[in-house]
OpenMM code with the backbone's topology and positions (N, CA, C; nanometers):
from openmm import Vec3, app, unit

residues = "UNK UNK UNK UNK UNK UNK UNK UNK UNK UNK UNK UNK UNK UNK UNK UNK UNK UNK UNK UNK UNK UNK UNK UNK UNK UNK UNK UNK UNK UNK UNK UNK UNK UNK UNK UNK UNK UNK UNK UNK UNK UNK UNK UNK UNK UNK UNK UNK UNK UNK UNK UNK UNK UNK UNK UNK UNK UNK UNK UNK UNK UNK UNK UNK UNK UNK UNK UNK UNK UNK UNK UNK UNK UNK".split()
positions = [
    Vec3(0.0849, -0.1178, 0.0000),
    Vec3(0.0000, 0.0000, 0.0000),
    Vec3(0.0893, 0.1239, 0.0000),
    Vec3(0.0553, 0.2274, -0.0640),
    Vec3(0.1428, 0.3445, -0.0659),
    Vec3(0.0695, 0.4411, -0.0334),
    Vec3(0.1333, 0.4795, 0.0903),
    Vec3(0.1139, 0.5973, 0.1762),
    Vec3(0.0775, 0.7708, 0.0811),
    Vec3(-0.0084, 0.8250, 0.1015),
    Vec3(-0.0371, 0.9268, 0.0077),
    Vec3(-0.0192, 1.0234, 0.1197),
    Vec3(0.0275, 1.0418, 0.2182),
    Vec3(0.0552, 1.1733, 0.3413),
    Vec3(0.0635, 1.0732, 0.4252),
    Vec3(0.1328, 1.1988, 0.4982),
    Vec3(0.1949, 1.1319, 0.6604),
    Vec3(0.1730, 1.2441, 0.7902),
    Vec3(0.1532, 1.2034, 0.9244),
    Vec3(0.1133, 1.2784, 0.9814),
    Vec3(0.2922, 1.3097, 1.0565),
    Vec3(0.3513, 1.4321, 1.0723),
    Vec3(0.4929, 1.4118, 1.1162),
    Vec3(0.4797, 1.4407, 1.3099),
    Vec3(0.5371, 1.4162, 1.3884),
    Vec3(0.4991, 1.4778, 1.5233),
    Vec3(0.6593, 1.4930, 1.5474),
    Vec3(0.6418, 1.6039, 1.6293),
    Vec3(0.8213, 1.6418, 1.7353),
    Vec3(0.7809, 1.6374, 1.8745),
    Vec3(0.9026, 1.5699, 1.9242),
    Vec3(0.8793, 1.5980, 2.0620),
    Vec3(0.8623, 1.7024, 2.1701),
    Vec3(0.8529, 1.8425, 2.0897),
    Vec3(0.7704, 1.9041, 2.1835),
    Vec3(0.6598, 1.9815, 2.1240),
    Vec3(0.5700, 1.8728, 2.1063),
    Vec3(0.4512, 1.9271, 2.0425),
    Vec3(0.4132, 1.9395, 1.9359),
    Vec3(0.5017, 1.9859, 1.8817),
    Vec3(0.4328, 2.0507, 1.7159),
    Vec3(0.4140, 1.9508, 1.6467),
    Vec3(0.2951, 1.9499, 1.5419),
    Vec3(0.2245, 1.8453, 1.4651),
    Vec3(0.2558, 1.8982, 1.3439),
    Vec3(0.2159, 1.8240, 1.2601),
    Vec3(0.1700, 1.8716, 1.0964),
    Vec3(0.1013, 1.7331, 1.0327),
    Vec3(0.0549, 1.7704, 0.9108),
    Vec3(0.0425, 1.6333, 0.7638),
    Vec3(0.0955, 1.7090, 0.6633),
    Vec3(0.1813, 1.6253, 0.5742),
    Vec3(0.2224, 1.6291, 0.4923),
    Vec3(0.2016, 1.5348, 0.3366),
    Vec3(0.1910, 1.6297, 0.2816),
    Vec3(0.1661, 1.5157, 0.1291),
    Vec3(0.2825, 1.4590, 0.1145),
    Vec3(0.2720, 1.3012, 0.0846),
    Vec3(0.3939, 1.2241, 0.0586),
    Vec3(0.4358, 1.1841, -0.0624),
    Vec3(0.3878, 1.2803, -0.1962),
    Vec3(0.4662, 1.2494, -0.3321),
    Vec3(0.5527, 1.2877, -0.3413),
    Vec3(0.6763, 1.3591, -0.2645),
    Vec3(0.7792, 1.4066, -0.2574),
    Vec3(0.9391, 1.3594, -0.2755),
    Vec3(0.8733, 1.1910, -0.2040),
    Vec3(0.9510, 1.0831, -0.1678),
    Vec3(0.8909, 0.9937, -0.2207),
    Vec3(0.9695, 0.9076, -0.2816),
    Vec3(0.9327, 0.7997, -0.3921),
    Vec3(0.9058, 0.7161, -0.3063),
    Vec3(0.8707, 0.6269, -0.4042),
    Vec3(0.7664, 0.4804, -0.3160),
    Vec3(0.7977, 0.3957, -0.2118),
    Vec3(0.9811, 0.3894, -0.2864),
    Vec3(1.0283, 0.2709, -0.1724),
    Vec3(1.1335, 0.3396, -0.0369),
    Vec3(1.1025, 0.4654, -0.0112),
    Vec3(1.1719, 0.4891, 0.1072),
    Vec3(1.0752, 0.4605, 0.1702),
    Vec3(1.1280, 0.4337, 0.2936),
    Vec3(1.0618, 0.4125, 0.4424),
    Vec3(1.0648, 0.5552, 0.5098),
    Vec3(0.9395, 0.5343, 0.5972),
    Vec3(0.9413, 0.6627, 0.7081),
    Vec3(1.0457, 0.6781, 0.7987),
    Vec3(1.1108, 0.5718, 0.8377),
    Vec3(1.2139, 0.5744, 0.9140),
    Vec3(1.3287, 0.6028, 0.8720),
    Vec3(1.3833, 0.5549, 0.7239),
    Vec3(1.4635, 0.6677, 0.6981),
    Vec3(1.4356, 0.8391, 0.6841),
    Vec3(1.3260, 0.8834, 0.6758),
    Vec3(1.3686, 0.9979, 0.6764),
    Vec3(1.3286, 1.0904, 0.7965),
    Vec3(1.3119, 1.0255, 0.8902),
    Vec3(1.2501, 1.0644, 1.0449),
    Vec3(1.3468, 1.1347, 1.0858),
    Vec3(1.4629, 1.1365, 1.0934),
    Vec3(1.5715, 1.1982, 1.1202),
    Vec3(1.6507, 1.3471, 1.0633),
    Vec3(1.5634, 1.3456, 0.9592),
    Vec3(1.6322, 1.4305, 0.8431),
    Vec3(1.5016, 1.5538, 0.8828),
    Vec3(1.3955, 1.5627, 0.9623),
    Vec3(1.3041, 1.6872, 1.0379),
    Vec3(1.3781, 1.7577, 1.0641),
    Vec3(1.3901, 1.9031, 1.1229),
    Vec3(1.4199, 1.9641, 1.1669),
    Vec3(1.3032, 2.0857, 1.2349),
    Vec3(1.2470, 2.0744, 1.3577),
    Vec3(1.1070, 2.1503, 1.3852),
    Vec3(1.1364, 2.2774, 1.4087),
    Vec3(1.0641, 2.3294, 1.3567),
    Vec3(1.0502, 2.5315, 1.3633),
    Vec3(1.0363, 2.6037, 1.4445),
    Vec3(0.9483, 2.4494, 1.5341),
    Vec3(0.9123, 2.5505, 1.6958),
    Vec3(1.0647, 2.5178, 1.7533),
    Vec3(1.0929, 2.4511, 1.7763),
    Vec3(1.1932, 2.4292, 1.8840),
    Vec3(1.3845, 2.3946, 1.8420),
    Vec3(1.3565, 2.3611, 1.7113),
    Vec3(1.4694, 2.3345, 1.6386),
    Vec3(1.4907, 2.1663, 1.6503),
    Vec3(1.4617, 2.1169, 1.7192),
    Vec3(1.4691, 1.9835, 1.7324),
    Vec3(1.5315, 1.8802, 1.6707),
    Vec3(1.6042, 1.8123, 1.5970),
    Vec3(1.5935, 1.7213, 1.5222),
    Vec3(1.5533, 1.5798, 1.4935),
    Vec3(1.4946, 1.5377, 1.3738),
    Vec3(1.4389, 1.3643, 1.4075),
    Vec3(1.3049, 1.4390, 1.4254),
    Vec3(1.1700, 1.3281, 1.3743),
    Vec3(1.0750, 1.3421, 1.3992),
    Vec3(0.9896, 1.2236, 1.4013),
    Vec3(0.8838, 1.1939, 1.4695),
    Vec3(0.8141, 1.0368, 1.4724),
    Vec3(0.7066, 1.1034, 1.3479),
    Vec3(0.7252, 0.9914, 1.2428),
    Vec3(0.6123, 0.9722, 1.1336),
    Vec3(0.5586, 0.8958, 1.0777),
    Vec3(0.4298, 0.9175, 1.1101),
    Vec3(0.3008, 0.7910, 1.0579),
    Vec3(0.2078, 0.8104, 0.9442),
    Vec3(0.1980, 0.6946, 0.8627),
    Vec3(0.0523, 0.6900, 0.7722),
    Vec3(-0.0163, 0.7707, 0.8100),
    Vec3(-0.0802, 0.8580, 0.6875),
    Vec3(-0.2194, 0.8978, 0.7017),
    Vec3(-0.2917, 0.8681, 0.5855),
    Vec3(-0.3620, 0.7861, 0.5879),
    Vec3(-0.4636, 0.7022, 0.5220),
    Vec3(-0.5721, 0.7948, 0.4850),
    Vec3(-0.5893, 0.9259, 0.5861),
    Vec3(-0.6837, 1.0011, 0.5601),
    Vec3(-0.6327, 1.1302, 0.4913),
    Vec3(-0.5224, 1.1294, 0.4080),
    Vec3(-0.4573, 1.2279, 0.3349),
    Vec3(-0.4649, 1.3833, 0.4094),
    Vec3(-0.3616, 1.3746, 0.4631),
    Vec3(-0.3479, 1.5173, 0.5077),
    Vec3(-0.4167, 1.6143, 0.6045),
    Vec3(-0.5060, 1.5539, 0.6928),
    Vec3(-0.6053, 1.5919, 0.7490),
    Vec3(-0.5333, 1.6490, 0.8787),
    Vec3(-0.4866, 1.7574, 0.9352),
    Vec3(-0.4471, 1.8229, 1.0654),
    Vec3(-0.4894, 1.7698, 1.1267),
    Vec3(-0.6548, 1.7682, 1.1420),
    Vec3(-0.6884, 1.7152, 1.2673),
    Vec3(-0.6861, 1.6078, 1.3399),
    Vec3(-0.6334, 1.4982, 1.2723),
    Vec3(-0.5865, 1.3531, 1.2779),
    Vec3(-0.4687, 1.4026, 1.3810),
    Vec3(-0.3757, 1.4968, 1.3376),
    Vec3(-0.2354, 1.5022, 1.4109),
    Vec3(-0.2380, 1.5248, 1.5349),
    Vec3(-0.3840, 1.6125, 1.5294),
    Vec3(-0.3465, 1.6879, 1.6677),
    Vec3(-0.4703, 1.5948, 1.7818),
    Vec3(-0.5524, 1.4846, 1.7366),
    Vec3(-0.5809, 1.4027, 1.7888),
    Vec3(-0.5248, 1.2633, 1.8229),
    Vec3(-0.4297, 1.2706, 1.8028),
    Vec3(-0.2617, 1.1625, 1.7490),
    Vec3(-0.2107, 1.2451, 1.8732),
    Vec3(-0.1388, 1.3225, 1.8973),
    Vec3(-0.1511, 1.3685, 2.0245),
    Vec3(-0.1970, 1.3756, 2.1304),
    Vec3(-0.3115, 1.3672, 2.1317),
    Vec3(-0.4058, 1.3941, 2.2730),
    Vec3(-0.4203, 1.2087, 2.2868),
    Vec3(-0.4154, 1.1703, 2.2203),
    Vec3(-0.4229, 0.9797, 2.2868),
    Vec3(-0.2757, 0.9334, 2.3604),
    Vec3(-0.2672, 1.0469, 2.3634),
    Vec3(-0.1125, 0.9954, 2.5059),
    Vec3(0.0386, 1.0066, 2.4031),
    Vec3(0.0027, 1.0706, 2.2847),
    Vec3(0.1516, 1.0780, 2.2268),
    Vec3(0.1822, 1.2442, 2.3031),
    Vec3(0.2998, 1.2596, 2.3380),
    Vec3(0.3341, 1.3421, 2.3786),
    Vec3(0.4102, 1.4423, 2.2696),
    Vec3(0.3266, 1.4037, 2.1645),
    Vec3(0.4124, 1.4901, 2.0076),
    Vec3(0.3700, 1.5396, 1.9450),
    Vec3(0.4182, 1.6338, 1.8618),
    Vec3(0.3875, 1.7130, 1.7753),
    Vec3(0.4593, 1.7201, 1.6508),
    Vec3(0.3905, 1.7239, 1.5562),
    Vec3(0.4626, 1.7691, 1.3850),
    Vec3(0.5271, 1.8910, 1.3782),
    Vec3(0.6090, 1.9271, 1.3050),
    Vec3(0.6819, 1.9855, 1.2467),
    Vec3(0.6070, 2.1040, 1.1745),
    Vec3(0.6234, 2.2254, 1.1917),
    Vec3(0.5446, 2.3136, 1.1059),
    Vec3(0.6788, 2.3661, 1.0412),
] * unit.nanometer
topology = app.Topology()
chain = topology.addChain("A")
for resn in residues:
    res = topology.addResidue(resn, chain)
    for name in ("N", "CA", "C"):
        topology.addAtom(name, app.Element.getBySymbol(name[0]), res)
């Protein structure tokens, strides 16, 4: 199955979704989890998941409130 967006989170907080035609088919999320850099905080590395529901914010920031203590990348 190929992922059409991803929801990105940083560890302090900040969320986003992102469209994933950017990155071809066969990278993994985990390679490029590392390669974030977050705006709020500078951070580097970011946890990123499927979004099945293409791009939808509000997925992210309810991806959060179920006990992830994270946020995407703006």
């Amino acid at each position: 199955m190929t992922v059409r967006a991803v929801l990105v989170y940083c560890q302090c907080g900040h969320h986003t979704a992102l469209e994933a035609h950017r990155w071809r088919d066969e990278v993994r999320l985990s390679d490029i989890e590392p390669r974030f850099v977050c705006a709020g905080c500078g951070g580097r590395g970011a946890d990123l998941r499927p979004d099945f529901n293409r791009g939808n914010p509000q997925l992210a920031i309810i991806g959060m409130k179920k006990g992830r203590p994270r946020g995407a990348l703006n």
